[in-house]
Structures are given as structure tokens and as C-alpha cells.
N, CA, C and O of each residue as an XYZ file, in Angstrom:
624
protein
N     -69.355     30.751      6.242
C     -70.184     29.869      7.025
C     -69.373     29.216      8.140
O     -69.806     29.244      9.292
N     -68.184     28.617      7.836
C     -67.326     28.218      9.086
C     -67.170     28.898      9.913
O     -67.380     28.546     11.074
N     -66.624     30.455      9.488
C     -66.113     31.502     10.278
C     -67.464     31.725     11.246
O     -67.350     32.104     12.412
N     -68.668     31.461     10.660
C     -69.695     31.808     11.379
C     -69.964     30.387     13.206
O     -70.137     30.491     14.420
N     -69.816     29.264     12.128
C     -70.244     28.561     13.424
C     -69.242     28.509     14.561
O     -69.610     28.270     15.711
N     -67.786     28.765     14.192
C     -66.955     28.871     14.782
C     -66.955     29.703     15.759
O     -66.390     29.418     16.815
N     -67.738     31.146     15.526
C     -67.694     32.162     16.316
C     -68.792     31.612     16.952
O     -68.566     31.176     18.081
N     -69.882     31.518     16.544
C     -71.387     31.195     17.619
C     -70.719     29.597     18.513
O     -71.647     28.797     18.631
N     -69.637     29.156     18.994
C     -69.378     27.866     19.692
C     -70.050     27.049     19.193
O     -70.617     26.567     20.174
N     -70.504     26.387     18.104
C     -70.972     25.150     17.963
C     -70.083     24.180     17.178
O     -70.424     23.054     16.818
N     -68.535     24.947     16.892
C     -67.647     23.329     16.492
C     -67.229     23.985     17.589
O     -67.056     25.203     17.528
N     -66.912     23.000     19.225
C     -66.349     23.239     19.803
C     -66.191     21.601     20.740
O     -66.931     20.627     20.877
N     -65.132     21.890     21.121
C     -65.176     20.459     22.096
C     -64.255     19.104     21.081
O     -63.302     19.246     20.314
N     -65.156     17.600     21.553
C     -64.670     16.894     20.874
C     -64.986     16.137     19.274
O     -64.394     15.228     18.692
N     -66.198     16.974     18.889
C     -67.330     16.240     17.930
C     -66.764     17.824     17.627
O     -67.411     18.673     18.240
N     -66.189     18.098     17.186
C     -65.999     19.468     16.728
C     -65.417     19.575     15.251
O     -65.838     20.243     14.307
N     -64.318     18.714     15.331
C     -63.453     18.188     13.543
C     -64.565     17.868     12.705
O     -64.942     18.767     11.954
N     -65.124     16.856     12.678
C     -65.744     16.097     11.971
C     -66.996     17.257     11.357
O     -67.752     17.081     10.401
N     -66.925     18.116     12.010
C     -68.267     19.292     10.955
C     -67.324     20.229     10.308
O     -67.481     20.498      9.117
N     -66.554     20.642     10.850
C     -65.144     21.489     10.506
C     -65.191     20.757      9.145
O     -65.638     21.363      8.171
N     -64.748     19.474      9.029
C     -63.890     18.936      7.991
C     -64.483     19.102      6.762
O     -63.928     19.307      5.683
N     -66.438     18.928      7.178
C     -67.341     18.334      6.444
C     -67.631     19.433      5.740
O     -67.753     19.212      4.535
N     -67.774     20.469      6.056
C     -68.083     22.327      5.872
C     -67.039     22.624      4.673
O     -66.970     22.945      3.487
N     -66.133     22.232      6.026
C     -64.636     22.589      3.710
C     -64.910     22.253      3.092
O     -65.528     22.898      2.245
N     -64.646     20.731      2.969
C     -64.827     19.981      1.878
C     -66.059     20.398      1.148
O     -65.948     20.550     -0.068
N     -67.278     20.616      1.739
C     -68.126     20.938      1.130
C     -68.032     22.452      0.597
O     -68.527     22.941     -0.419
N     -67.692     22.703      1.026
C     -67.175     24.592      0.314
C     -66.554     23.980     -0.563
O     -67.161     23.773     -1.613
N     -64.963     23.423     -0.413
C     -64.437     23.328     -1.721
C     -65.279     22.454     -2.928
O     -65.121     22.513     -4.148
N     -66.088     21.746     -2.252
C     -66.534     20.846     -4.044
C     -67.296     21.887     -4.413
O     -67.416     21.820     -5.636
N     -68.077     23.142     -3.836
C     -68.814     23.966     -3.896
C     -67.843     24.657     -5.085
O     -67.996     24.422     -6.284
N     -67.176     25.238     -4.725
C     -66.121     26.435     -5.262
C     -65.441     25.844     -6.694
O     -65.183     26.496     -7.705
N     -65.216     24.271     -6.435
C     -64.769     23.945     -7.588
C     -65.809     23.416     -8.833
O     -65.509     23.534    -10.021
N     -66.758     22.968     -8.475
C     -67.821     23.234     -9.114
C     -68.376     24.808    -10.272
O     -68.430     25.004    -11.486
N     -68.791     25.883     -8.616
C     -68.473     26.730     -9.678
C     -67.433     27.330    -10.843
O     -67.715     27.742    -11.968
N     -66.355     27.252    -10.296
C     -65.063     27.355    -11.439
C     -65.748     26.520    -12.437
O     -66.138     27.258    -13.342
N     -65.972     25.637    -12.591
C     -65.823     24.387    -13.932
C     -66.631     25.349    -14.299
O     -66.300     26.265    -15.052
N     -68.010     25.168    -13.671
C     -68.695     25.779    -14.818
C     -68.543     27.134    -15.416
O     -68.642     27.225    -16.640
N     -68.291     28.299    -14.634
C     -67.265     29.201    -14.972
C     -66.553     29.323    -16.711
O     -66.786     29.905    -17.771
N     -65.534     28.312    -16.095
C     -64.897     28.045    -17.171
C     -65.404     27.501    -18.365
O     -65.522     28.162    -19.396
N     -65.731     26.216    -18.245
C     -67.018     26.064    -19.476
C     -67.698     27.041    -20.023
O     -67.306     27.351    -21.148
N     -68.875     27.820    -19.467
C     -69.267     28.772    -20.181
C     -68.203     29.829    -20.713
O     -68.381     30.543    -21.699
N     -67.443     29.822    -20.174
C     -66.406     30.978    -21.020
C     -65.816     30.362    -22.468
O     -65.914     31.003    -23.514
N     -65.216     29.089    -22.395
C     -64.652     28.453    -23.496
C     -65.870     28.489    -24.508
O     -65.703     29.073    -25.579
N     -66.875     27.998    -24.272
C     -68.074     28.099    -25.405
C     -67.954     29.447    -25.416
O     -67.210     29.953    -26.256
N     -68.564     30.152    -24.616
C     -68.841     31.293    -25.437
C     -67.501     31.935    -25.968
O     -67.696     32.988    -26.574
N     -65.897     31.448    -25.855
C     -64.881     32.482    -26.907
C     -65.015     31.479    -27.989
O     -64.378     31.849    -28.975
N     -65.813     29.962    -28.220
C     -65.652     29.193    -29.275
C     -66.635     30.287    -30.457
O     -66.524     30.713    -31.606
N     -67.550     30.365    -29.362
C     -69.016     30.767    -30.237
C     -68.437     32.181    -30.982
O     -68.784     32.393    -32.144
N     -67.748     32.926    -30.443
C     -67.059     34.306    -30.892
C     -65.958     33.940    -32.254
O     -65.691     34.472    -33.331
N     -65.559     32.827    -31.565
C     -64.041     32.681    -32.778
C     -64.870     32.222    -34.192
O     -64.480     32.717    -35.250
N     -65.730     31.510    -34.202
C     -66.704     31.003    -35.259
C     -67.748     32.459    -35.970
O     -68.364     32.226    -37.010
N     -67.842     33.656    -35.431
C     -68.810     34.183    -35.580
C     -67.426     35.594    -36.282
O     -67.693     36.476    -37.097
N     -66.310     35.395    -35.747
C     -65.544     36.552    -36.209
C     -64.034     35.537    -37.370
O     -62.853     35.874    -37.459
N     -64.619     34.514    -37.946
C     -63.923     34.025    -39.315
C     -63.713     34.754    -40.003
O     -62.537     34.776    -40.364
N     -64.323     35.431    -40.408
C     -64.150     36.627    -41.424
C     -62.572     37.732    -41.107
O     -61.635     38.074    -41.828
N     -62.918     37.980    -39.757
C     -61.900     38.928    -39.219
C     -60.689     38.193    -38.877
O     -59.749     38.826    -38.396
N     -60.603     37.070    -39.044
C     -59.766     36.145    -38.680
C     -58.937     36.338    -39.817
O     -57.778     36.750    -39.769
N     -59.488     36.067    -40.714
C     -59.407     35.445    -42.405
C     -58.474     37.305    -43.239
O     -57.803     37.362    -44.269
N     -58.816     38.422    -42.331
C     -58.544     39.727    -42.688
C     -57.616     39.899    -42.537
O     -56.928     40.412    -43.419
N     -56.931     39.428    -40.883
C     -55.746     39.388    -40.099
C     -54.905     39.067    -40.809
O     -54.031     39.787    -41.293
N     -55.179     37.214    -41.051
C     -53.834     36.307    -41.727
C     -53.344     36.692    -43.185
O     -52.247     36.495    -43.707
N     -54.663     37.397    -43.765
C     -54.217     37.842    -44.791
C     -53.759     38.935    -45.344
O     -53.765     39.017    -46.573
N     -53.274     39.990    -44.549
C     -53.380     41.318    -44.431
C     -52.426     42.010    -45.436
O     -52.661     43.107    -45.942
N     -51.294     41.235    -45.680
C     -50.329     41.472    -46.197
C     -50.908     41.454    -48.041
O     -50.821     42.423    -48.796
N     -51.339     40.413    -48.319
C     -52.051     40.089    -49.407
C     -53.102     41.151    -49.845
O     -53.337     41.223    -51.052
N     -53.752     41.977    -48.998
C     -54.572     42.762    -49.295
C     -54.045     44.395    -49.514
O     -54.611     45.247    -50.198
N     -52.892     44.536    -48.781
C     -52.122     45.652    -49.049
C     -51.355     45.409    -50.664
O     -51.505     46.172    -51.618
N     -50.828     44.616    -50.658
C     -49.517     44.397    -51.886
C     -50.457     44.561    -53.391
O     -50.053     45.287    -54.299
N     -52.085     43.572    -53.512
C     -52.864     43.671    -54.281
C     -54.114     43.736    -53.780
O     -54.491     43.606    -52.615
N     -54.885     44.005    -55.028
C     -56.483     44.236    -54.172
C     -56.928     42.965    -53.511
O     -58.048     43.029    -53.004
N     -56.453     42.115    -53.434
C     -56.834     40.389    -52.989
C     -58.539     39.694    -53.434
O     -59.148     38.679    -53.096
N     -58.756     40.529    -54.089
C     -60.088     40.030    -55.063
C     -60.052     37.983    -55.168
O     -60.899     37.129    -54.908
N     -58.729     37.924    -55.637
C     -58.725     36.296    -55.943
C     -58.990     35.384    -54.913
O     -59.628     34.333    -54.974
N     -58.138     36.174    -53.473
C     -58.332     35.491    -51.742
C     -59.465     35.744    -51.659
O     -60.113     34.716    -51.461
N     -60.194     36.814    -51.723
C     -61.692     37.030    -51.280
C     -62.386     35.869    -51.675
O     -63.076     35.211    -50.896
N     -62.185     35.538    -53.142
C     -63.096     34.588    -53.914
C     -62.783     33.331    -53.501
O     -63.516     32.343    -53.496
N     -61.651     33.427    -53.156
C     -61.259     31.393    -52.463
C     -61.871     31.432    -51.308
O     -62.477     30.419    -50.956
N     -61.856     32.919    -50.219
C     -62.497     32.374    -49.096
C     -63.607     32.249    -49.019
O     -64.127     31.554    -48.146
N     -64.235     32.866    -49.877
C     -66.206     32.575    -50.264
C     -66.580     31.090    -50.208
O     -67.550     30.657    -49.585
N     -65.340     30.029    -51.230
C     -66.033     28.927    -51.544
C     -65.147     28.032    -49.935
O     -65.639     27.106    -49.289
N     -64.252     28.478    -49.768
C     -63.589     27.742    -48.099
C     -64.122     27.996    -46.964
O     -64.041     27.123    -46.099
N     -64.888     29.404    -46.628
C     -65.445     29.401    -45.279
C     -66.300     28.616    -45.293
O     -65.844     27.709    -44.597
N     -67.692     28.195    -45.763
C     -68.862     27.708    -45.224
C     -68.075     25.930    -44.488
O     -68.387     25.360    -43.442
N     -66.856     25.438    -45.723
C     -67.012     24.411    -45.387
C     -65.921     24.120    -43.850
O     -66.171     23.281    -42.984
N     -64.742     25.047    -43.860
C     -64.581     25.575    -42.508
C     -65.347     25.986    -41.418
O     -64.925     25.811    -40.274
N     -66.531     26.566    -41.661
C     -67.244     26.696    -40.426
C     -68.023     25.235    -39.872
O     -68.235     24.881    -38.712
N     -68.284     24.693    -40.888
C     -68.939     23.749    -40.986
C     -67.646     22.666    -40.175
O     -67.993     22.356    -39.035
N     -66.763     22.292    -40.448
C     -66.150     21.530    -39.628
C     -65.585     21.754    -38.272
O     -65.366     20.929    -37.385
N     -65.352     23.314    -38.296
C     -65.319     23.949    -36.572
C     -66.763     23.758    -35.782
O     -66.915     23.350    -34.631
N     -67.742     24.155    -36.693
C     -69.089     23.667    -35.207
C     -69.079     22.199    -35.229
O     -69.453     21.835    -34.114
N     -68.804     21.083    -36.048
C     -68.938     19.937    -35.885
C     -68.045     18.915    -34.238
O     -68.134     17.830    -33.662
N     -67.490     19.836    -34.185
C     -66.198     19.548    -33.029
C     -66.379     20.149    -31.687
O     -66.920     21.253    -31.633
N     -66.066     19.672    -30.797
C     -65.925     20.448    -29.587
C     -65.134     21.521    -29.471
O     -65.472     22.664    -29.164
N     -63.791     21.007    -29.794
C     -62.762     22.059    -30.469
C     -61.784     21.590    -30.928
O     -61.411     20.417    -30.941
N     -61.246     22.647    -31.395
C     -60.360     22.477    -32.863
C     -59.399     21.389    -32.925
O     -59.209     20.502    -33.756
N     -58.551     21.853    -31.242
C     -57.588     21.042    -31.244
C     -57.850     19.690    -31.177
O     -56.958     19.039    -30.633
N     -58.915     19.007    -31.612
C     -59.485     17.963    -31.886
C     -58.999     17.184    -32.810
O     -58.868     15.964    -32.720
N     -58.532     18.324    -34.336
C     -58.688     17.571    -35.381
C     -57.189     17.462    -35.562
O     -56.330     18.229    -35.128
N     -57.017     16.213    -36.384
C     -55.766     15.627    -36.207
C     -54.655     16.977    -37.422
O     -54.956     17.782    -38.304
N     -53.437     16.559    -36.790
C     -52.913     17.433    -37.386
C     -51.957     17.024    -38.618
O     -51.509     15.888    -38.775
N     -51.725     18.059    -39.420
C     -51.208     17.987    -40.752
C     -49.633     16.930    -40.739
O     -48.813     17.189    -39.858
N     -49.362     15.943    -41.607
C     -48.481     15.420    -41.294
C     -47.188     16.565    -41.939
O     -47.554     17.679    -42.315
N     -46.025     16.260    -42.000
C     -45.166     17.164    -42.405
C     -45.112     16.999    -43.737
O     -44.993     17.873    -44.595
N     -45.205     15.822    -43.871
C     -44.478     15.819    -45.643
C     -45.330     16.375    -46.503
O     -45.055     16.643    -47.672
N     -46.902     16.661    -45.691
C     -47.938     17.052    -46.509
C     -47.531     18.690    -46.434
O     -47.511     19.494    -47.366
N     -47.306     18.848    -45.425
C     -47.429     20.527    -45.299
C     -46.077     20.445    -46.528
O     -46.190     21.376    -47.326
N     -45.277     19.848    -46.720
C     -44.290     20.275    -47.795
C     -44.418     19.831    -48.881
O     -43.627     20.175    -49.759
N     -45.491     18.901    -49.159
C     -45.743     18.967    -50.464
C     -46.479     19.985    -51.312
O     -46.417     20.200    -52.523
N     -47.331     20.665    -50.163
C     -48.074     21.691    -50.379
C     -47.220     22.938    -50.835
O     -47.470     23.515    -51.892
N     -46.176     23.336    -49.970
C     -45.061     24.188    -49.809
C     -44.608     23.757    -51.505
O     -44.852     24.580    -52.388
N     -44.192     22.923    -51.724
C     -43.523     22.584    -53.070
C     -44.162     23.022    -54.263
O     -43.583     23.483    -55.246
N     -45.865     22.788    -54.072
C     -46.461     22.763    -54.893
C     -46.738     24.386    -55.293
O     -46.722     24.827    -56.442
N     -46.938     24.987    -54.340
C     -46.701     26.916    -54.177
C     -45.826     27.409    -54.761
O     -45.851     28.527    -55.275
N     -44.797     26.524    -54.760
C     -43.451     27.509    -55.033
C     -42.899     27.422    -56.408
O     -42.230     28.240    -57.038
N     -43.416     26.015    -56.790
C     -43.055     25.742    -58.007
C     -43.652     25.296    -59.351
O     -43.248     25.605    -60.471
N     -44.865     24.378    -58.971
C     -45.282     23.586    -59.391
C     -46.411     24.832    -60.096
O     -46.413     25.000    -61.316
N     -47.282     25.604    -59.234
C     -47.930     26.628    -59.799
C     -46.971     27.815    -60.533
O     -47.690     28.646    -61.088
N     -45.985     28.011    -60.630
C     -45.081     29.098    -61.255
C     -45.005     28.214    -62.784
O     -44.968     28.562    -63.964
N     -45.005     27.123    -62.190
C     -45.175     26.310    -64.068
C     -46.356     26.586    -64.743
O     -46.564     27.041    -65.868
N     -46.989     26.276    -63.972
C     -48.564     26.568    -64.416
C     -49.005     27.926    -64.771
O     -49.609     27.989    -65.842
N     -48.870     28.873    -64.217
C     -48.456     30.515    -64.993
C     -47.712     30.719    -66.457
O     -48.175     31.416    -67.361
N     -46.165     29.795    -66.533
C     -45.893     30.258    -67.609
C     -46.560     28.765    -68.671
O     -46.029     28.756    -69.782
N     -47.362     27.861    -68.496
C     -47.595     27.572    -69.817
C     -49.119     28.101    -70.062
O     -49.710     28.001    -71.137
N     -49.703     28.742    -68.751
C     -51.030     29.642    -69.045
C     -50.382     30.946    -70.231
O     -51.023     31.252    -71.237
N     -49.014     31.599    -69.865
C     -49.340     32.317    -70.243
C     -48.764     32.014    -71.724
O     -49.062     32.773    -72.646
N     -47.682     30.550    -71.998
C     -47.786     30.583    -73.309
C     -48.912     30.043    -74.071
O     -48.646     30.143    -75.269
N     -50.015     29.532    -73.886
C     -51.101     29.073    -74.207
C     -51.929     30.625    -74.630
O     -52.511     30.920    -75.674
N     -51.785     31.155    -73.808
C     -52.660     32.485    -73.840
C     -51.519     33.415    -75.033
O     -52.182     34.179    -75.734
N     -50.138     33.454    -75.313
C     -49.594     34.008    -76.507
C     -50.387     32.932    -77.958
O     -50.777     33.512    -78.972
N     -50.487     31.723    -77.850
C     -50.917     30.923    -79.071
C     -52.528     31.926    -79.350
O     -52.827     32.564    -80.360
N     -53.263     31.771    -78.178
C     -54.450     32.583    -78.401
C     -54.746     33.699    -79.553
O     -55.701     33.858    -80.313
N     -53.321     34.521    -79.326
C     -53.659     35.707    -79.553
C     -53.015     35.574    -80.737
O     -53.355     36.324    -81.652
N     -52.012     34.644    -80.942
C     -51.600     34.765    -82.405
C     -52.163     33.403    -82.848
O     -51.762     32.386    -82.283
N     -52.856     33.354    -83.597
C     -53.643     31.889    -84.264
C     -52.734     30.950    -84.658
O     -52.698     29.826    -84.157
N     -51.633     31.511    -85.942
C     -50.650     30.923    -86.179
C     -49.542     30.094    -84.904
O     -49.136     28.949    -84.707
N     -49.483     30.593    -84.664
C     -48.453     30.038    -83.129
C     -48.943     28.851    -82.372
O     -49.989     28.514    -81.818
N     -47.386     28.206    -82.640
C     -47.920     26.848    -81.587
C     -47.491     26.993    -79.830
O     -47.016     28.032    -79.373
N     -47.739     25.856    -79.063
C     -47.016     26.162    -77.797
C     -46.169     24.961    -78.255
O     -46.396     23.844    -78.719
N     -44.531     26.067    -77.742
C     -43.143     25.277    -78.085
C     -43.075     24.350    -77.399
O     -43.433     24.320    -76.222
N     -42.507     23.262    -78.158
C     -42.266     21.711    -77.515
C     -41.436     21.825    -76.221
O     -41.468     21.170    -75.179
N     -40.615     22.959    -76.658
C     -39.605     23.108    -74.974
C     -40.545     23.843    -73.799
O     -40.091     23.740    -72.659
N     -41.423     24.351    -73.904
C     -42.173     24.993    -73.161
C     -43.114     23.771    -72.349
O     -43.237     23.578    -71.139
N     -43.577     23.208    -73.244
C     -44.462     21.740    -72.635
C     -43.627     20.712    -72.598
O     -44.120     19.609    -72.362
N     -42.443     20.801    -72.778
C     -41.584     19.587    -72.181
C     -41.297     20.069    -71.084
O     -41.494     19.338    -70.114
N     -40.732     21.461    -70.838
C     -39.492     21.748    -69.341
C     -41.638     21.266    -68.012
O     -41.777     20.757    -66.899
N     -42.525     21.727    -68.881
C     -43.209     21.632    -67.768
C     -43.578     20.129    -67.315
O     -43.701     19.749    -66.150
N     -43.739     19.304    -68.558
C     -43.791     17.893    -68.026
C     -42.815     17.365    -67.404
O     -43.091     16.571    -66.505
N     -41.579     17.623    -67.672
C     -40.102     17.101    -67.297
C     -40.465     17.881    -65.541
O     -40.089     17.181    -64.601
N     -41.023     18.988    -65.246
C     -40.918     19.708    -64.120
C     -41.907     18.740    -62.825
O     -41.618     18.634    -61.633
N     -43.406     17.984    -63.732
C     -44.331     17.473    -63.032
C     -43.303     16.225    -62.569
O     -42.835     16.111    -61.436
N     -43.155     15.676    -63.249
C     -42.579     13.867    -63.202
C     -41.397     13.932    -62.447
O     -41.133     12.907    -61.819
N     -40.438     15.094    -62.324
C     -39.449     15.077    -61.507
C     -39.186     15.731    -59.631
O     -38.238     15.976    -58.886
N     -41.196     15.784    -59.575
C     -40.876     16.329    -58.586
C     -41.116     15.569    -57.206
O     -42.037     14.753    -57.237
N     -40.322     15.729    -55.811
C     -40.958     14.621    -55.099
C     -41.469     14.870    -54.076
O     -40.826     15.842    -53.678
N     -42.028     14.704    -53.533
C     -42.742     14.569    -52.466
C     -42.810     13.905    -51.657
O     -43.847     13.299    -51.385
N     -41.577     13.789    -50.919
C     -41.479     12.680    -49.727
C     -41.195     13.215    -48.662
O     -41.077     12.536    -47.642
């Protein structure tokens, strides 16, 4: 449009800037306008995609888990964790919204993985030897090392 009035002589002379100036500016709020919205609709719609492909998300991170074993047990945790994950991703504009994990938590968690459930395996599985033999108790050292294991652990 500039290029146009420019060529037909009508910014010309001394009243000539002041339409010049007015024409950009108005192109650019034009141009930047469209960008925003542009952009907006793009961010929704990769939100609306990232929410709609959880599943494939959930395939990715876990991939390793599904090769090594059949991951039947992950399948079943993510059954009862997606709805309420999806449910807090549409609640938000976006993600990076929600506040983030403090550290000591992410390592208490870490602690609790590494150790705290490996306890919990072996007095499942001496509980599950008493099962099978009626006679049999679960050994006092077996339910001590695991209480001695809860009470000594920290989390700071």
C-alpha cells in the first residue's frame, strides 16, 4: 500500500511524512497483530494435541519398561493416573504454570524407590513364605531390619 501511494505522487511534498509514518505504523500494528494471533492459535492447538496424544507420551517415557517386561503393572498405574493428569493439564493454560517440585521432595521420592520399596518386596515376600508354610513365623530379624530401615530413614 505505501509502495503504491508513493508511486501514484500522493505522499509527496511537505504533508507527505505524516501519512508515510501513519501507513507503517499502521501496517506494523497490522502485522503484529496478525503474528499474535498466529501464534496463539498454534500454541492451543499443539496444547490441544499434547493432551489428546498422553497416551503416546506415556509409551515414549516408558519404553524401556515395556521392552525389559511386559509393563502390565505401568499400564495399570497409568489407567488410574491419566484421567487425573489430564484433568489438571486442561485446568491450566499451561503447564509451565504449575509450581514446581521442590528438591528434597523429588529425593525423597528417589529414596523411597530405591529403598524403602526393596524393603517392602522382601517382607512381602517373607510374609508370602509364612503363607505357604502355616507353621512358619515372619523372623523377628526380618521385621526388625525393616522397621529399623523405616525409622532410620531421612528425608531432608
Amino acid at each position: 500500500l505505501l509502495w503504491w501511494l508513493l508511486g501514484a505522487g500522493m505522499l509527496e511534498g511537505p504533508t507527505a511524512a505524516a501519512p508515510t509514518i501513519f501507513v507503517a505504523l499502521m501496517l506494523y500494528v497490522l502485522l503484529y497483530l496478525a503474528i499474535t494471533a498466529f501464534l496463539v492459535d498454534h500454541l492451543r492447538q499443539f496444547r490441544r494435541l499434547q493432551l489428546a496424544s498422553l497416551d503416546d507420551t506415556f509409551e515414549d517415557a516408558y519404553a524401556d519398561f515395556f521392552i525389559h517386561n511386559d509393563g502390565e503393572d505401568h499400564r495399570a498405574r497409568w489407567q488410574v493416573v491419566r484421567p487425573k493428569l489430564f484433568m489438571m493439564l486442561s485446568s491450566i493454560p499451561c503447564p509451565s504454570q504449575l509450581p514446581p517440585f521442590p528438591k528434597w521432595e523429588v529425593r525423597r521420592i528417589d529414596e523411597v524407590l530405591k529403598h524403602d520399596i526393596w524393603h517392602l518386596r522382601q517382607l512381602a515376600r517373607l510374609i508370602r513364605m509364612q503363607q505357604k508354610r502355616p507353621n512358619a513365623t515372619v523372623s523377628a530379624t526380618g521385621a526388625a531390619a525393616y522397621s529399623g530401615r523405616s525409622s532410620t530413614s531421612s528425608y531432608k
